[in-house]
N, C-alpha and C positions, 0 to 999 in steps of 0.2 A: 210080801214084797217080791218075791222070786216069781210066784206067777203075775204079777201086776207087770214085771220087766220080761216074760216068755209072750204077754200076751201083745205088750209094743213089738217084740221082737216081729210077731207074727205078721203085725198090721206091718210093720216095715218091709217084711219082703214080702207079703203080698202087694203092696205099692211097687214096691223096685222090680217086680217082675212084670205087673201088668203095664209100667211104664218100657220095660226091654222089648216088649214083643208090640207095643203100637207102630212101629215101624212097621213091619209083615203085614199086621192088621190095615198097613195103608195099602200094603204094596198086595195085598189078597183082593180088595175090594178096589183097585184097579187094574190086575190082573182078571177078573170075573165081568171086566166091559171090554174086554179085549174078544173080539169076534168076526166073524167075516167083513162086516164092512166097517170094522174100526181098527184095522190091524196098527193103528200107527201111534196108538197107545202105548209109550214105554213107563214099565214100573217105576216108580221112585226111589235112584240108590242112596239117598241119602241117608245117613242114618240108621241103616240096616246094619244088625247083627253082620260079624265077620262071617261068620257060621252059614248064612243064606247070603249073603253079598254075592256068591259063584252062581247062584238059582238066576237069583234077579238079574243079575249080568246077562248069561245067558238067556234066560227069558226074550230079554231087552235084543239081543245081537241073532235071535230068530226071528223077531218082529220087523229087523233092520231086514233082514234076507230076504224077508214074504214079502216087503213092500215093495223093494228094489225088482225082486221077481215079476211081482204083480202088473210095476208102473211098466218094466221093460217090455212084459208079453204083450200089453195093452195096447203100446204105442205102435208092435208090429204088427198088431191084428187088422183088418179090417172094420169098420165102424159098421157093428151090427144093431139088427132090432134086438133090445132088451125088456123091454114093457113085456108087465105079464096081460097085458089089454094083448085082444085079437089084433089083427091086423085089419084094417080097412081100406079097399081101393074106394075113395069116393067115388069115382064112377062106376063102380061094377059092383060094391056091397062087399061083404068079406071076401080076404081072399080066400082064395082052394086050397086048403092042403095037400101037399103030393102024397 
């Protein structure tokens, strides 16, 4: 009887724990699309452990700075060539590199 009730014990908290950490498990595998040109992925805090809630946060409020950065530098830049294709003067054939 004592191990019939050690052995529920076990399946129980192996349940309650792999159900505690699907939160991170969400918030890991939307953290790992988060890259140069998708900075504006913010983690999900819902339902995060209190434990990692300040990660996620954080995370999320560096993602808000890079993009604000990003959108501000852009706007003052001049509108450059960004293709990685050569350049082409239709009339003249590629251009020269200096």
């Amino acid at each position: 009887m004592f191990r019939h009730l050690s052995q529920v014990a076990l399946l129980l908290a192996i349940y309650s724990v792999r159900r505690s950490v699907r939160p991170l498990r969400a918030a890991s595998a939307e953290a790992s699309n988060i890259g140069p040109g998708s900075i504006s992925i913010r983690l999900p805090e819902a339902d995060v452990p209190a434990e990692a809630l300040p990660l996620v946060l954080a995370v999320n409020r560096r993602s808000i700075a890079w993009s604000r950065a990003l959108s501000s530098s852009a706007s003052s830049l001049p509108m450059q060539h960004t293709s990685c294709a050569p350049r082409v003067d239709h009339h003249y054939g590629p251009a020269r590199q200096p």
